[in-house]
C-alpha positions in Angstrom: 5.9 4.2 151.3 7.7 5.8 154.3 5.1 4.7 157.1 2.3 2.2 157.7 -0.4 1.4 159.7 1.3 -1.5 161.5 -1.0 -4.4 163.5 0.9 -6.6 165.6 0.8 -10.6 166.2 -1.8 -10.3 168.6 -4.0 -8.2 166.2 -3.9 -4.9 168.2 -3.0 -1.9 166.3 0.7 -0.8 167.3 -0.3 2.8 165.3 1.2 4.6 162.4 5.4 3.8 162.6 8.2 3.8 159.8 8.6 1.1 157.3 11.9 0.8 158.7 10.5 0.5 162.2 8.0 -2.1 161.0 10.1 -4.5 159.5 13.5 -4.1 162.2 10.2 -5.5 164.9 8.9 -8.1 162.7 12.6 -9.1 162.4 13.3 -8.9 166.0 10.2 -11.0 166.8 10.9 -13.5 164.2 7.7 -12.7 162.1 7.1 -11.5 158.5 5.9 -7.9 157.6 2.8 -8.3 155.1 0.8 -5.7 153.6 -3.0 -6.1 154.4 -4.5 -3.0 152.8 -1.8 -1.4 150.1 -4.3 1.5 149.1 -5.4 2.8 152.1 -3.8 5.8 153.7 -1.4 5.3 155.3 -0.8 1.2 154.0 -1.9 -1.1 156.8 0.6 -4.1 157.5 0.5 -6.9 159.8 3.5 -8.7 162.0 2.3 -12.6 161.7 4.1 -16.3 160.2 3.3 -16.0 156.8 4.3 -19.8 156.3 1.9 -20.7 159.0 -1.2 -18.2 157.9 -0.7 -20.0 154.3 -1.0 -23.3 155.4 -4.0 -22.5 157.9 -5.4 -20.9 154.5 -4.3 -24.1 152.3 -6.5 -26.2 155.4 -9.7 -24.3 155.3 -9.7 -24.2 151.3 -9.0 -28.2 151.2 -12.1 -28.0 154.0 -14.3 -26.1 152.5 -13.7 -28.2 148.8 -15.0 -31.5 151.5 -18.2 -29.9 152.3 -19.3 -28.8 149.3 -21.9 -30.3 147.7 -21.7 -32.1 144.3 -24.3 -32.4 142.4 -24.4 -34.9 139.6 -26.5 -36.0 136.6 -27.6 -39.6 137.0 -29.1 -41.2 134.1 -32.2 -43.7 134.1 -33.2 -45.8 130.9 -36.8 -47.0 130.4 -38.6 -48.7 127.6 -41.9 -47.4 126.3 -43.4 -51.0 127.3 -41.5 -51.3 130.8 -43.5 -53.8 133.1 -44.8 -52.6 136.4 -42.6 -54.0 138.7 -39.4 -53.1 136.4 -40.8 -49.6 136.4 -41.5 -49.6 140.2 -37.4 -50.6 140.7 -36.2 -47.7 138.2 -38.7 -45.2 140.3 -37.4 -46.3 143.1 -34.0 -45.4 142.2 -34.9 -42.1 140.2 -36.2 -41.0 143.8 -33.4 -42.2 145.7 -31.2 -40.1 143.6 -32.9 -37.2 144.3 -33.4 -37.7 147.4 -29.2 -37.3 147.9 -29.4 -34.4 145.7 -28.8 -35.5 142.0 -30.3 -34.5 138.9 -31.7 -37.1 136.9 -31.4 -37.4 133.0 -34.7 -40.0 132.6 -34.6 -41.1 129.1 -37.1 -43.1 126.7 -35.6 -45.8 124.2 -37.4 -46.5 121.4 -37.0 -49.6 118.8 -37.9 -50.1 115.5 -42.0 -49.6 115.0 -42.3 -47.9 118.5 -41.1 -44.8 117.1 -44.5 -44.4 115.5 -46.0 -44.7 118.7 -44.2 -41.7 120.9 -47.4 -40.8 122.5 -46.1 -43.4 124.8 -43.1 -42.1 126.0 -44.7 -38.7 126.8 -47.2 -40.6 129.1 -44.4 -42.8 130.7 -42.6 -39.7 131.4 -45.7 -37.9 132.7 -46.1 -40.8 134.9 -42.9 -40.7 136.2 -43.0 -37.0 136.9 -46.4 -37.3 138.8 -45.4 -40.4 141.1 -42.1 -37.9 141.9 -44.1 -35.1 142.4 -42.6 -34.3 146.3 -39.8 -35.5 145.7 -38.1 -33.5 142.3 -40.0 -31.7 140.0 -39.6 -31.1 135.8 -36.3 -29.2 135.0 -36.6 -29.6 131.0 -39.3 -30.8 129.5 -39.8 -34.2 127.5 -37.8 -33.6 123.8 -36.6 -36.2 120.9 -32.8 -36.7 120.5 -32.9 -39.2 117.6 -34.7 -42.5 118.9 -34.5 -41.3 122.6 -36.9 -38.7 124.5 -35.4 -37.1 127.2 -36.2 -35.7 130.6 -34.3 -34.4 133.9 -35.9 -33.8 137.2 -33.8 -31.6 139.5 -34.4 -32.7 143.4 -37.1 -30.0 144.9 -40.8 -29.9 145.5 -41.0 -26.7 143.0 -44.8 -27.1 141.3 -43.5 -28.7 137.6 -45.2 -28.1 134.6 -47.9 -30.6 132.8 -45.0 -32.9 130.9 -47.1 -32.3 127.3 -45.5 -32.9 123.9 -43.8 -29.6 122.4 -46.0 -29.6 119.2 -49.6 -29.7 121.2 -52.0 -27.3 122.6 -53.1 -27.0 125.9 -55.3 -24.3 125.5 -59.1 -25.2 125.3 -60.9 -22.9 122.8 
């Protein structure tokens, strides 16, 4: 590479000098020579404090990490005989945490006999995906893992699907 395109400090374009050239300037005004574009014809470098551009970089990378937005799965736990006000306190919650943003795992226990009776915990968790309904909507449907059904709302107002078991029919005939 015998020439470049060379940009100086002040990011105007010098114009096409020797390598040589390049980095006796970059020398003489105490900067570093870096190559921008190494494929294009003739190579464009830059004069500029490549100690100070890296930790401007390092800066708007840590920045940029701050702002971003996590999202996390919370979890909720409800019995399929919850009392109203105990349920009114965990809806509460479910909504505040999508309200910041989280997804919400809402999950069903179920003990001993009440695992005959699962009809229930489909219409808790329809229930609690109606009284929700602005605030997040269905992201996976209502499914049995061993003796707890499972649920997550994602924050949204997306239109959610009727929270039905998997084995019925919703068509009428």
């Amino acid at each position: 590479m015998r020439q470049v395109r060379l940009i100086d400090e002040n990011g105007t374009q010098v114009g096409v000098v020797d390598t040589r050239d390049a980095l006796r300037m970059a020398k003489e005004r105490e900067y570093d020579l870096v190559l921008v574009s190494p494929n294009s014809v003739p190579p464009v470098a830059r004069l500029l404090d490549y100690g100070k551009w890296r930790y401007e970089q390092q800066q708007a990378e840590k920045e940029a990490r701050k702002k971003a937005k996590r999202t996390e799965l919370k979890s909720m736990k409800l019995r399929p005989k919850i009392e109203t006000h105990d349920y009114n306190t965990k809806l509460s919650h479910i909504r505040r945490f999508l309200e910041e943003g989280h997804k919400v795992k809402v999950t069903i226990m179920f003990r001993g006999r009440e695992m005959a009776h699962q009809e229930l915990g489909y219409k808790l968790l329809e229930r609690v995906a109606k009284d929700l309904e602005g605030v997040g909507f269905v992201e996976m449907r209502p499914e049995m893992l061993g003796r707890d059904m499972n649920m997550v709302m994602a924050p949204g107002s997306k239109p959610s699907a009727p929270v039905a078991p998997s084995g019925s029919s919703t068509n009428s005939a």
